[in-house]
Structures are given as structure tokens and as C-alpha cells.
PyMOL Python script that loads the backbone (N, CA, C, O; Angstrom):
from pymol import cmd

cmd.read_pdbstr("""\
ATOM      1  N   UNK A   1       0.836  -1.174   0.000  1.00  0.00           N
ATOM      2  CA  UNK A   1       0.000   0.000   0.000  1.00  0.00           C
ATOM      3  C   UNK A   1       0.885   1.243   0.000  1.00  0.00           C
ATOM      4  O   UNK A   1       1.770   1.426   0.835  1.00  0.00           O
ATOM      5  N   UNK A   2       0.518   2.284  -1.226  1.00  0.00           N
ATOM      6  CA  UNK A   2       1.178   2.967  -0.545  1.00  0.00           C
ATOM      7  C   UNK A   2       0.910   4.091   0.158  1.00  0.00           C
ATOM      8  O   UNK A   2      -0.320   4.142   0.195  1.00  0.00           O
ATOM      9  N   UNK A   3       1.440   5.198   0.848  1.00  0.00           N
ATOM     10  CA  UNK A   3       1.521   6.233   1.705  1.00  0.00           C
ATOM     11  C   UNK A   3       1.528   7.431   1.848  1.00  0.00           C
ATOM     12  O   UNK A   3       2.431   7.708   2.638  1.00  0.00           O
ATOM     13  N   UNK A   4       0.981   8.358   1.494  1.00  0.00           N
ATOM     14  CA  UNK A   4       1.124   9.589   0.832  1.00  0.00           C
ATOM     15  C   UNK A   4       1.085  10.818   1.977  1.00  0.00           C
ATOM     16  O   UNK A   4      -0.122  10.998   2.141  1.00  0.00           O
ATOM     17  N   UNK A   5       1.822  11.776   2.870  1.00  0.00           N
ATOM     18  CA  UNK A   5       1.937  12.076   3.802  1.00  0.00           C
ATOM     19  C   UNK A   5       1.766  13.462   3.147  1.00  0.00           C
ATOM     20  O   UNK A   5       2.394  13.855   2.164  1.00  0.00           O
ATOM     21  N   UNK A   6       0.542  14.356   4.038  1.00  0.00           N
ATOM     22  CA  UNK A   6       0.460  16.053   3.716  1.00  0.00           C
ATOM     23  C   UNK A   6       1.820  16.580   4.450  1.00  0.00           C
ATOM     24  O   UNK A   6       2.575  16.035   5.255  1.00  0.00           O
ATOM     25  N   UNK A   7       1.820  18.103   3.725  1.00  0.00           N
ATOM     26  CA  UNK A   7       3.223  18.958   4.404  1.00  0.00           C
ATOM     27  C   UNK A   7       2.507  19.123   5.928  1.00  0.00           C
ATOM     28  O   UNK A   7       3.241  18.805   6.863  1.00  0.00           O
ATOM     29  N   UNK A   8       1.686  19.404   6.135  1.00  0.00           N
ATOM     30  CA  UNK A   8       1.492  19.535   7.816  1.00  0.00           C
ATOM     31  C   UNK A   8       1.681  18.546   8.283  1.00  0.00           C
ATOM     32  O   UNK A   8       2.538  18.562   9.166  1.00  0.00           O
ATOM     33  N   UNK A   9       1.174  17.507   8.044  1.00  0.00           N
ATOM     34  CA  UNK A   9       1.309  16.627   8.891  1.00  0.00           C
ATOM     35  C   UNK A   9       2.812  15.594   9.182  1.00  0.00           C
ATOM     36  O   UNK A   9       3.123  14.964  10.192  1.00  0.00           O
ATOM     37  N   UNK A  10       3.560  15.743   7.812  1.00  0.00           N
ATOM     38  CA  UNK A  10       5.153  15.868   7.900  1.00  0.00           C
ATOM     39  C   UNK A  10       5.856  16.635   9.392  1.00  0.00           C
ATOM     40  O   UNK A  10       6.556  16.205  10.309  1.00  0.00           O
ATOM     41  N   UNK A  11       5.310  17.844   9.092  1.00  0.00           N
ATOM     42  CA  UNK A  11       5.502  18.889  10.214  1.00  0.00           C
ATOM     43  C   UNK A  11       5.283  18.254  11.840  1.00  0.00           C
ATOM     44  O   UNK A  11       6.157  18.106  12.694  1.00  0.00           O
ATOM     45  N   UNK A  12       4.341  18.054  11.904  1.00  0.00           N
ATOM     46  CA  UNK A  12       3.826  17.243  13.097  1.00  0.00           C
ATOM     47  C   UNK A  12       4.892  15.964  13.362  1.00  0.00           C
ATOM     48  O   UNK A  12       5.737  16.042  14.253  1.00  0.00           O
ATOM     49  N   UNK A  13       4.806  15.144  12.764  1.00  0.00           N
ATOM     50  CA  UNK A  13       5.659  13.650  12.987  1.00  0.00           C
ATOM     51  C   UNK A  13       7.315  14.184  13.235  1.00  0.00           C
ATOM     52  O   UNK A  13       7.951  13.458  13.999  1.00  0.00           O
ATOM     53  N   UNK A  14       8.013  15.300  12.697  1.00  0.00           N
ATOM     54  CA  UNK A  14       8.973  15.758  12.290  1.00  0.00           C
ATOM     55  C   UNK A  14       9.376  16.599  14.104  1.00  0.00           C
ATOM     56  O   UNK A  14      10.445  16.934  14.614  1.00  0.00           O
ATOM     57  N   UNK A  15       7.803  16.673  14.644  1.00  0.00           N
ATOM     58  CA  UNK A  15       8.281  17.785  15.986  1.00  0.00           C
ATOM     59  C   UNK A  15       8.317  16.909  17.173  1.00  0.00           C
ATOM     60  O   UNK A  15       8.894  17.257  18.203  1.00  0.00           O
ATOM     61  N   UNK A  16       7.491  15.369  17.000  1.00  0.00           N
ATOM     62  CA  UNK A  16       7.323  14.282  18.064  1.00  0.00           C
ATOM     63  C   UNK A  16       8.392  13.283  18.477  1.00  0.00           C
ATOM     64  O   UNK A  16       9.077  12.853  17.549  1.00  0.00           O
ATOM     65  N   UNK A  17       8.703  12.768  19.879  1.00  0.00           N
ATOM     66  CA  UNK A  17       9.831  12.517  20.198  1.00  0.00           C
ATOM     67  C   UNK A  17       9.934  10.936  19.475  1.00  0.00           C
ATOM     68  O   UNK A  17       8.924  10.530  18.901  1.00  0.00           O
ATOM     69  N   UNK A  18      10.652  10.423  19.497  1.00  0.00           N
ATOM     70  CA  UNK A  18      11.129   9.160  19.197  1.00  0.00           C
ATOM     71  C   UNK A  18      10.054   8.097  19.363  1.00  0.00           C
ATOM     72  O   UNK A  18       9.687   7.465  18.373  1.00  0.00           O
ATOM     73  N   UNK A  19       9.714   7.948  20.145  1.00  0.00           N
ATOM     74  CA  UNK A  19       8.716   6.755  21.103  1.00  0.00           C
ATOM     75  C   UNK A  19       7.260   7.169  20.375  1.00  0.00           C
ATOM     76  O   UNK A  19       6.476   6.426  19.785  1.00  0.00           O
ATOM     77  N   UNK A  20       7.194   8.226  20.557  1.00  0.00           N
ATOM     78  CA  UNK A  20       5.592   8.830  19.639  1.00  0.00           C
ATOM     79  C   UNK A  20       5.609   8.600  18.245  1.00  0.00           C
ATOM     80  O   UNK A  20       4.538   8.403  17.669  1.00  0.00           O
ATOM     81  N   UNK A  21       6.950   8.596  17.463  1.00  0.00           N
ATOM     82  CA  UNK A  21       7.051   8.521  15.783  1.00  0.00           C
ATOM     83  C   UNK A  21       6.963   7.304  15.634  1.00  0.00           C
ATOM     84  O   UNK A  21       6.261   6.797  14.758  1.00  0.00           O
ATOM     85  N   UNK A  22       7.564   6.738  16.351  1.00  0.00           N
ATOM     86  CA  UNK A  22       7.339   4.717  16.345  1.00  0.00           C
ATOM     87  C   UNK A  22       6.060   4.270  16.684  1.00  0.00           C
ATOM     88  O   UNK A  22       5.885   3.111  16.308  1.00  0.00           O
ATOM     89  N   UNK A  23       5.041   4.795  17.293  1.00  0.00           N
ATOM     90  CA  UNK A  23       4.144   4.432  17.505  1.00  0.00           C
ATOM     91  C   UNK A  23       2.819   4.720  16.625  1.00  0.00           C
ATOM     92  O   UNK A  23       1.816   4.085  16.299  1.00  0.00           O
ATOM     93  N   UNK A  24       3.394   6.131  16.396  1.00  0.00           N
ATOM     94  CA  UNK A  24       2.459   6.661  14.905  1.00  0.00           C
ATOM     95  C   UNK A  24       2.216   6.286  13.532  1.00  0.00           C
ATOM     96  O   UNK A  24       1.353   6.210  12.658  1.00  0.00           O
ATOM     97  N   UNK A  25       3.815   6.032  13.890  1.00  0.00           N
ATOM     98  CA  UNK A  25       3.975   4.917  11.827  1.00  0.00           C
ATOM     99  C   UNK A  25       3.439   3.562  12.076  1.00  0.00           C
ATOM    100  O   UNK A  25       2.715   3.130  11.179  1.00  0.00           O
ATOM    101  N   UNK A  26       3.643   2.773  13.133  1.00  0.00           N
ATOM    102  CA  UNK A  26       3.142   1.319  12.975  1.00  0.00           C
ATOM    103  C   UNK A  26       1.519   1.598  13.037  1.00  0.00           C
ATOM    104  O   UNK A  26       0.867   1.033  12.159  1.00  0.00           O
ATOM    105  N   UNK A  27       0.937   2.257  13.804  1.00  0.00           N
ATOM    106  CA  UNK A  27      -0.305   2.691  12.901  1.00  0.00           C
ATOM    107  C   UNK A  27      -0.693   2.844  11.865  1.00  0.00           C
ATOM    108  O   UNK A  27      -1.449   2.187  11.149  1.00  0.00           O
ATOM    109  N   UNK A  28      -0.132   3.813  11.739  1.00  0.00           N
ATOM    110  CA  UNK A  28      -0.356   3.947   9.845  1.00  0.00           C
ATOM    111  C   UNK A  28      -0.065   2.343   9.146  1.00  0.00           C
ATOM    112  O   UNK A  28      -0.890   1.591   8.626  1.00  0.00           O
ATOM    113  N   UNK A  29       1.219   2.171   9.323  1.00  0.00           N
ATOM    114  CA  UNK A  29       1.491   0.850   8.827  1.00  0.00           C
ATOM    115  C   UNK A  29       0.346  -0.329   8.605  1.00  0.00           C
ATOM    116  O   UNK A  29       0.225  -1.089   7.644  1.00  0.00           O
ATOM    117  N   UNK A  30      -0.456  -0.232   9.814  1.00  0.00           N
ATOM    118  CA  UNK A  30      -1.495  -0.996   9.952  1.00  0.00           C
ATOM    119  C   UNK A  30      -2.837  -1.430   9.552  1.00  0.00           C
ATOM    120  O   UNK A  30      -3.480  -2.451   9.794  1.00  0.00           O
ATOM    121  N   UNK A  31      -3.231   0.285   8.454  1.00  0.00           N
ATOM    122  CA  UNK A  31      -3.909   0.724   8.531  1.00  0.00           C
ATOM    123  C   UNK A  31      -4.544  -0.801   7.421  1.00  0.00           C
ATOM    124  O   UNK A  31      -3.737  -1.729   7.371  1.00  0.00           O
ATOM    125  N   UNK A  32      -5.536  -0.949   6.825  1.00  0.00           N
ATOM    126  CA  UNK A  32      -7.125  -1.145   7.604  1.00  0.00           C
ATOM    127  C   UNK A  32      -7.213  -1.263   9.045  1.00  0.00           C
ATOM    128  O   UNK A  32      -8.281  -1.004   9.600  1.00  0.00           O
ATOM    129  N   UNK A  33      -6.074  -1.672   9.788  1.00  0.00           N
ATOM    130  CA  UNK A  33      -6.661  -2.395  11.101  1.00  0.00           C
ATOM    131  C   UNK A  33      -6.633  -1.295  12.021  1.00  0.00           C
ATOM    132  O   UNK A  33      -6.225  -0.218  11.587  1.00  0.00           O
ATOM    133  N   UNK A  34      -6.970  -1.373  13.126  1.00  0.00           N
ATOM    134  CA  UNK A  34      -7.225  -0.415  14.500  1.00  0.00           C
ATOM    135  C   UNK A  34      -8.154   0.220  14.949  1.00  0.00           C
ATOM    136  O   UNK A  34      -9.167  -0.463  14.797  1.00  0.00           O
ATOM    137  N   UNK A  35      -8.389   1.172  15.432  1.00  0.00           N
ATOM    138  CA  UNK A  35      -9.388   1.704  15.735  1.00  0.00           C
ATOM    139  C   UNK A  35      -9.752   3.610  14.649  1.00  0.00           C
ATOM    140  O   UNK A  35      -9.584   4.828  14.713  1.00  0.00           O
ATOM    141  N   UNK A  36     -10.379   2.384  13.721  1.00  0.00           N
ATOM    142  CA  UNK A  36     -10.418   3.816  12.608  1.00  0.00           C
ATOM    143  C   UNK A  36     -12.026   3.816  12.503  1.00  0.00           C
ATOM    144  O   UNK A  36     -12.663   2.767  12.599  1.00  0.00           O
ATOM    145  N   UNK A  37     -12.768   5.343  12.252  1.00  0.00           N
ATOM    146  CA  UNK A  37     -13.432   5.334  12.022  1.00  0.00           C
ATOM    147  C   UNK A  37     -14.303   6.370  10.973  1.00  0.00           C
ATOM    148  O   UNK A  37     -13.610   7.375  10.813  1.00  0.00           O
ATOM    149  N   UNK A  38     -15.285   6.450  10.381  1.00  0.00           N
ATOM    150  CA  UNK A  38     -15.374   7.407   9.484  1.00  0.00           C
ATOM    151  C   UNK A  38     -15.958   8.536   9.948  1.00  0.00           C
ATOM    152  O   UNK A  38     -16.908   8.465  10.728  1.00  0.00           O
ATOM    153  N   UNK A  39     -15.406   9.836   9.476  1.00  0.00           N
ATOM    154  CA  UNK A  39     -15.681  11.312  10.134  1.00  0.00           C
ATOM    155  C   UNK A  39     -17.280  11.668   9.409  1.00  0.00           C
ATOM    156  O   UNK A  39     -17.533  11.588   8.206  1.00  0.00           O
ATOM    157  N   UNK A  40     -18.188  12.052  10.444  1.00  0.00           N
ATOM    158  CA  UNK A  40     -19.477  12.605   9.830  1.00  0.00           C
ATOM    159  C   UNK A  40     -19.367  13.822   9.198  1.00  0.00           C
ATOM    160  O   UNK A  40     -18.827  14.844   9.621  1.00  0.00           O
ATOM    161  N   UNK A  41     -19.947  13.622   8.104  1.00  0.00           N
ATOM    162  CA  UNK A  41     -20.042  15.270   7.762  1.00  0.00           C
ATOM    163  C   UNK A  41     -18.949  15.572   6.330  1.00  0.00           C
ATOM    164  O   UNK A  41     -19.024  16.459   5.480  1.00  0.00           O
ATOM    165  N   UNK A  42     -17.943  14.440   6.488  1.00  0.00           N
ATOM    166  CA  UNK A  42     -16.857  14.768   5.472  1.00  0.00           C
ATOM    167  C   UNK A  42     -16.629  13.013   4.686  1.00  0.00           C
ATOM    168  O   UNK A  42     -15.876  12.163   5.162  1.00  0.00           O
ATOM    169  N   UNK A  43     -17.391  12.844   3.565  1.00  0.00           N
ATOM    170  CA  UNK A  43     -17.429  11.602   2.933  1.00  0.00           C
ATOM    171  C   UNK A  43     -16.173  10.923   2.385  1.00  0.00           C
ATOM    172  O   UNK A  43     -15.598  11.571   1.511  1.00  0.00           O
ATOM    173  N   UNK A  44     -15.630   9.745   2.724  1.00  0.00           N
ATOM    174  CA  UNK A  44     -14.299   9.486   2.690  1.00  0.00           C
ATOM    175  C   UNK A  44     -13.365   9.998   3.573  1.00  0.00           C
ATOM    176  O   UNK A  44     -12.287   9.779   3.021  1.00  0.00           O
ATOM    177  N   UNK A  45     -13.201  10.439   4.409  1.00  0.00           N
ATOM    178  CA  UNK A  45     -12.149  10.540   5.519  1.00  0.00           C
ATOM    179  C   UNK A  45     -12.658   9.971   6.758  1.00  0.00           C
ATOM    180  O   UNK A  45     -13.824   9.906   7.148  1.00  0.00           O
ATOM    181  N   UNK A  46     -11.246   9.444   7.484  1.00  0.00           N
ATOM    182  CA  UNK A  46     -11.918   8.409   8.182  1.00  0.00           C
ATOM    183  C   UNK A  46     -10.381   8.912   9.442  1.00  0.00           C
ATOM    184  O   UNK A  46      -9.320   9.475   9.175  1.00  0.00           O
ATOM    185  N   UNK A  47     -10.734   8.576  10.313  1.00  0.00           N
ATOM    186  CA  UNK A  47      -9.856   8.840  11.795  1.00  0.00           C
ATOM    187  C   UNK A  47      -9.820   7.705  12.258  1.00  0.00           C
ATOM    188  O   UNK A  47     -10.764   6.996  12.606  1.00  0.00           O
ATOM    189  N   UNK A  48      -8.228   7.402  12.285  1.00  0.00           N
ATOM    190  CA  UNK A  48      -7.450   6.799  13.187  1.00  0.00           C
ATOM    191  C   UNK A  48      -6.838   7.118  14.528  1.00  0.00           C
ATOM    192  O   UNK A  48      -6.138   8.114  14.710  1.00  0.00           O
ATOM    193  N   UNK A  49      -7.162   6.133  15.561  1.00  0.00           N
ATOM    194  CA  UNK A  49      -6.497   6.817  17.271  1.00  0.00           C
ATOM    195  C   UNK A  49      -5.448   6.016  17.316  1.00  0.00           C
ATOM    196  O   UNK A  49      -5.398   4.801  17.121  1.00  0.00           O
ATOM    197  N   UNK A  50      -4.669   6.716  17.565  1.00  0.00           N
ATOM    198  CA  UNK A  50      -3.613   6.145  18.317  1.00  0.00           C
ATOM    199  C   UNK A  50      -3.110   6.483  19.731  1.00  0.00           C
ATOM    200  O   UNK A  50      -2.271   7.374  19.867  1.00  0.00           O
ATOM    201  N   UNK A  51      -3.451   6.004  20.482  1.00  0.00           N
ATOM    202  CA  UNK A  51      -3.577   6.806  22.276  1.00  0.00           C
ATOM    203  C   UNK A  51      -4.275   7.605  21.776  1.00  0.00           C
ATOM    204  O   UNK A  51      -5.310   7.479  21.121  1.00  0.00           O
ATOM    205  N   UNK A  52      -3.200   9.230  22.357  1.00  0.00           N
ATOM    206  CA  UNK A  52      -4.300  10.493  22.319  1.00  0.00           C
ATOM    207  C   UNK A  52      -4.146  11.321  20.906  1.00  0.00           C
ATOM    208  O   UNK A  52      -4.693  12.407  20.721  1.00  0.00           O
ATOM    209  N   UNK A  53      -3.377  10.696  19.999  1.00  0.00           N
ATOM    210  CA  UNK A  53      -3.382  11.205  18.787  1.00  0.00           C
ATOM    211  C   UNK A  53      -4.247  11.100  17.832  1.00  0.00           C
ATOM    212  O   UNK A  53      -4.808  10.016  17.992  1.00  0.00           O
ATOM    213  N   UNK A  54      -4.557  11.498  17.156  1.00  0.00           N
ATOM    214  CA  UNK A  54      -5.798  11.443  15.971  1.00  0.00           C
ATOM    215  C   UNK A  54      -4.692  11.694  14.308  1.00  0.00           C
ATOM    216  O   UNK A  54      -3.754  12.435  14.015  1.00  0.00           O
ATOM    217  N   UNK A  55      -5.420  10.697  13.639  1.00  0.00           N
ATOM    218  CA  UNK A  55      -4.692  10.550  12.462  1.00  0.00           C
ATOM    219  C   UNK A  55      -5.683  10.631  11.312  1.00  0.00           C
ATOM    220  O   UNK A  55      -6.118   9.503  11.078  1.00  0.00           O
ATOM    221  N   UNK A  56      -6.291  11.731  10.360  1.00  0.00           N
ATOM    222  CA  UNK A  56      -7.333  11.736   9.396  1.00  0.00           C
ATOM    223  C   UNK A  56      -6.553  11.825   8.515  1.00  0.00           C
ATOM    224  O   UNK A  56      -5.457  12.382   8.454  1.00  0.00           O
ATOM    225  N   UNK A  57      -7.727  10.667   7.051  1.00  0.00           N
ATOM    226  CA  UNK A  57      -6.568   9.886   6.241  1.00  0.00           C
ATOM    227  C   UNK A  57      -7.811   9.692   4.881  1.00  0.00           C
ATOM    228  O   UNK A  57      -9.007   9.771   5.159  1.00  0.00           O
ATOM    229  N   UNK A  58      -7.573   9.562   4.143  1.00  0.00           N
ATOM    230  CA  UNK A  58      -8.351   9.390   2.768  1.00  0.00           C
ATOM    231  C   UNK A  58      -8.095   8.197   1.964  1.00  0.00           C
ATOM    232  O   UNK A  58      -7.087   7.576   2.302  1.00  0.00           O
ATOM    233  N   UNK A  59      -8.903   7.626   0.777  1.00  0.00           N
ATOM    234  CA  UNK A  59      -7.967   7.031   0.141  1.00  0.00           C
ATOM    235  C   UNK A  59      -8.131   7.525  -1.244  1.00  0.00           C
ATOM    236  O   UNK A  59      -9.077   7.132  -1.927  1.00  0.00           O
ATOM    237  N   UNK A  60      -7.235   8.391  -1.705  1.00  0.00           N
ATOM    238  CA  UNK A  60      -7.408   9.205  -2.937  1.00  0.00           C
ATOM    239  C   UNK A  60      -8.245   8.255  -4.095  1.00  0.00           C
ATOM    240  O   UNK A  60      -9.257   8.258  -4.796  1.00  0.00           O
ATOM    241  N   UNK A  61      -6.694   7.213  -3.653  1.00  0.00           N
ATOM    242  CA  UNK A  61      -6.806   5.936  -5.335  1.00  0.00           C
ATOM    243  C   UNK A  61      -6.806   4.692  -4.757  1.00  0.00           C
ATOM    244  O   UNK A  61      -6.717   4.516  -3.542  1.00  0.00           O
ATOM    245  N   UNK A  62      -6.903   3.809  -5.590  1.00  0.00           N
ATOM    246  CA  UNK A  62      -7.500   2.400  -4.972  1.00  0.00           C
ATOM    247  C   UNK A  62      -5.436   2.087  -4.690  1.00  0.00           C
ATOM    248  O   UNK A  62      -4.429   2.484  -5.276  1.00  0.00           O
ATOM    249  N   UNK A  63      -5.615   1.486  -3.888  1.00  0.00           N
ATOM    250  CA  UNK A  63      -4.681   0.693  -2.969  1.00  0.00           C
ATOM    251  C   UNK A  63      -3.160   2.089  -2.848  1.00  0.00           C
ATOM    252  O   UNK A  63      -1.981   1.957  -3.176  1.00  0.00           O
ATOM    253  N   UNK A  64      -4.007   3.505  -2.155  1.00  0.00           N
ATOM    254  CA  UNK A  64      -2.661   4.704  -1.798  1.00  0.00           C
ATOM    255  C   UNK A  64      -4.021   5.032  -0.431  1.00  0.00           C
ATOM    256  O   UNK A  64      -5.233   4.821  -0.406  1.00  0.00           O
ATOM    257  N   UNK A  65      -3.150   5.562   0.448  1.00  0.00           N
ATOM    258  CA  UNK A  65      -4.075   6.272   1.521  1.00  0.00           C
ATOM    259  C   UNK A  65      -2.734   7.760   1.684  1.00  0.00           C
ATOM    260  O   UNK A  65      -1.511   7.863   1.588  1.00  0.00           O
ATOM    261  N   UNK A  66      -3.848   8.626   1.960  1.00  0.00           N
ATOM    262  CA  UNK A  66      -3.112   9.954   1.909  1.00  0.00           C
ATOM    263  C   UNK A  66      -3.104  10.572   3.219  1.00  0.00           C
ATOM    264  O   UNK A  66      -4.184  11.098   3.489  1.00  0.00           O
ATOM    265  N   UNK A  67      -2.104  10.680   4.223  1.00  0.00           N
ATOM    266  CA  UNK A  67      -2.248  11.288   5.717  1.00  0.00           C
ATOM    267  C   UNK A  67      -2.515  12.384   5.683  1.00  0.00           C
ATOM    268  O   UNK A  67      -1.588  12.961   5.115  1.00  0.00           O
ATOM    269  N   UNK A  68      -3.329  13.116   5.988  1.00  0.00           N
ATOM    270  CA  UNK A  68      -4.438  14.316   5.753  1.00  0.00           C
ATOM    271  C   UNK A  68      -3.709  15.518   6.977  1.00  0.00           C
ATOM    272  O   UNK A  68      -3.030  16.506   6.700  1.00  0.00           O
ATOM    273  N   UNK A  69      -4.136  15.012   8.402  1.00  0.00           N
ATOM    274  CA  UNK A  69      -3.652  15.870   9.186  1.00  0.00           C
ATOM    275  C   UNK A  69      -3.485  14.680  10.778  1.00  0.00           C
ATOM    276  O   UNK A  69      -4.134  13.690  11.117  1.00  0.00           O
ATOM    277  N   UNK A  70      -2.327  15.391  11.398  1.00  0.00           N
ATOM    278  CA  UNK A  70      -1.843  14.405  12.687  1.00  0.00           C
ATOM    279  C   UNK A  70      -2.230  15.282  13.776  1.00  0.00           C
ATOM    280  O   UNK A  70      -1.769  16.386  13.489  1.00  0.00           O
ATOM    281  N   UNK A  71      -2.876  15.345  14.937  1.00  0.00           N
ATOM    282  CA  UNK A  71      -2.593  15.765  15.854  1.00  0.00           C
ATOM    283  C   UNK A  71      -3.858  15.221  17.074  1.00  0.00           C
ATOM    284  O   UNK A  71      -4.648  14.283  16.965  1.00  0.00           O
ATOM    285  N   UNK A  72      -3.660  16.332  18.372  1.00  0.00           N
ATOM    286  CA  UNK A  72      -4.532  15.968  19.372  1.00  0.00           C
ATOM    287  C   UNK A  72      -6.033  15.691  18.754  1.00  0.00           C
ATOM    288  O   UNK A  72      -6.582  15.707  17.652  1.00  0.00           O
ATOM    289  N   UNK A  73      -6.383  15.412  20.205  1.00  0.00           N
ATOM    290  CA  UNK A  73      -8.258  15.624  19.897  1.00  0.00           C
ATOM    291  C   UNK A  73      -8.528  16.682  18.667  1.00  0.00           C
ATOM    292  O   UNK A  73      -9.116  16.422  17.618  1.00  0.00           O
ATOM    293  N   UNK A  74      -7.896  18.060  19.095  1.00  0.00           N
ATOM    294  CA  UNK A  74      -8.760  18.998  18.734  1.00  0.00           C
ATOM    295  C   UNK A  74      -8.478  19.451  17.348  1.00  0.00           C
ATOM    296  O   UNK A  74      -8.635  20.609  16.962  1.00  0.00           O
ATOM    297  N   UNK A  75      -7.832  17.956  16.260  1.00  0.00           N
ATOM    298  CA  UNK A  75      -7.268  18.302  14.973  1.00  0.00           C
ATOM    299  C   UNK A  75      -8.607  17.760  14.020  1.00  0.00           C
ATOM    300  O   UNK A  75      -8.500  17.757  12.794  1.00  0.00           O
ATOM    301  N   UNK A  76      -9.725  17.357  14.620  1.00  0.00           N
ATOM    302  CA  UNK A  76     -10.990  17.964  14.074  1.00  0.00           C
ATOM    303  C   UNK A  76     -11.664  19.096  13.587  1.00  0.00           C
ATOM    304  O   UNK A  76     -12.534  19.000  12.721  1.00  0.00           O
ATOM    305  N   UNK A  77     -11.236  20.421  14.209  1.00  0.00           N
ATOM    306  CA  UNK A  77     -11.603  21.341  14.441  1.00  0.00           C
ATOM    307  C   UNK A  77     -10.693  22.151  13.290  1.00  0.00           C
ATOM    308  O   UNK A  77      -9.487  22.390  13.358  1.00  0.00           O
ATOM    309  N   UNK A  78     -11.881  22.603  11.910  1.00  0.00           N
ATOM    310  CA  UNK A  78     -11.368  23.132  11.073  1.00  0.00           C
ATOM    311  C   UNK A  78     -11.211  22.121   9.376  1.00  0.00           C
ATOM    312  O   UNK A  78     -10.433  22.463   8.485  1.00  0.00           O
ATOM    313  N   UNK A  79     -11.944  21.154   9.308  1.00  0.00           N
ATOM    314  CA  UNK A  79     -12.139  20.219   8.725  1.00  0.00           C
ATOM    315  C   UNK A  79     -12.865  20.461   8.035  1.00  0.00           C
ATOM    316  O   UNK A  79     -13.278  19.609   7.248  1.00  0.00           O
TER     317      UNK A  79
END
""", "prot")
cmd.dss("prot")
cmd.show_as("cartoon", "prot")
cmd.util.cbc("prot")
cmd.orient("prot")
């Protein structure tokens, strides 16, 4: 599959310590699996948790998913 990462959210992974970037990518890595779910209101984007991180993600084209935006709870807000 492949992976397609926005400039913000580059930004984000780029500011998190070691232990948080390892934990963020094997998510992603994972992705169909975990605890993902689809965002109301916005058709095709769908949120992934990881602890307290939130990961909204698309899938442009059949077998690419595109990392949209990384952050807390409140990286809903503005969607």
C-alpha cells in the first residue's frame, strides 16, 4: 500500500519525540486495522487513534491512503 503524507502533517511527525514517531507509523502501517473510524459530515475521511493522537486519512486511489492531518483531539476542528 502505498503512503502519501500532507506537508502539515510531515511537520507534526517531524516535531514528536522518538517513542511517539514509532508508535504513529506502525499505525499507519497498519492501517485497515485499528481503531479507525469514518468522520461525519466529510465523505471518505476516516480517523485513526492512536492513544491520544488522531490521524485523518483518505484514500485518494484504490490501494494509496493519503495522511491528511496528525494531531490531538482537537485536529478535528477546522475540517
Amino acid at each position: 500500500m502505498n503512503i502519501i503524507y500532507s506537508k502539515s502533517s510531515v511537520k507534526v511527525i517531524n516535531s514528536m519525540d522518538k517513542a511517539t514517531k514509532q508508535r504513529i507509523k506502525a499505525g499507519i502501517e497498519k492501517i485497515p486495522e485499528g481503531d479507525i473510524k469514518p468522520l461525519q459530515g466529510i465523505p471518505g475521511t476516516y480517523r485513526l487513534r492512536v492513544g491520544g493522537w488522531r490521524i485523518l486519512f483518505s484514500y485518494p486511489e484504490c490501494d494509496t491512503i493519503l495522511i491528511e492531518k496528525i494531531g490531538l483531539r482537537g485536529v478535528y476542528k477546522g475540517v
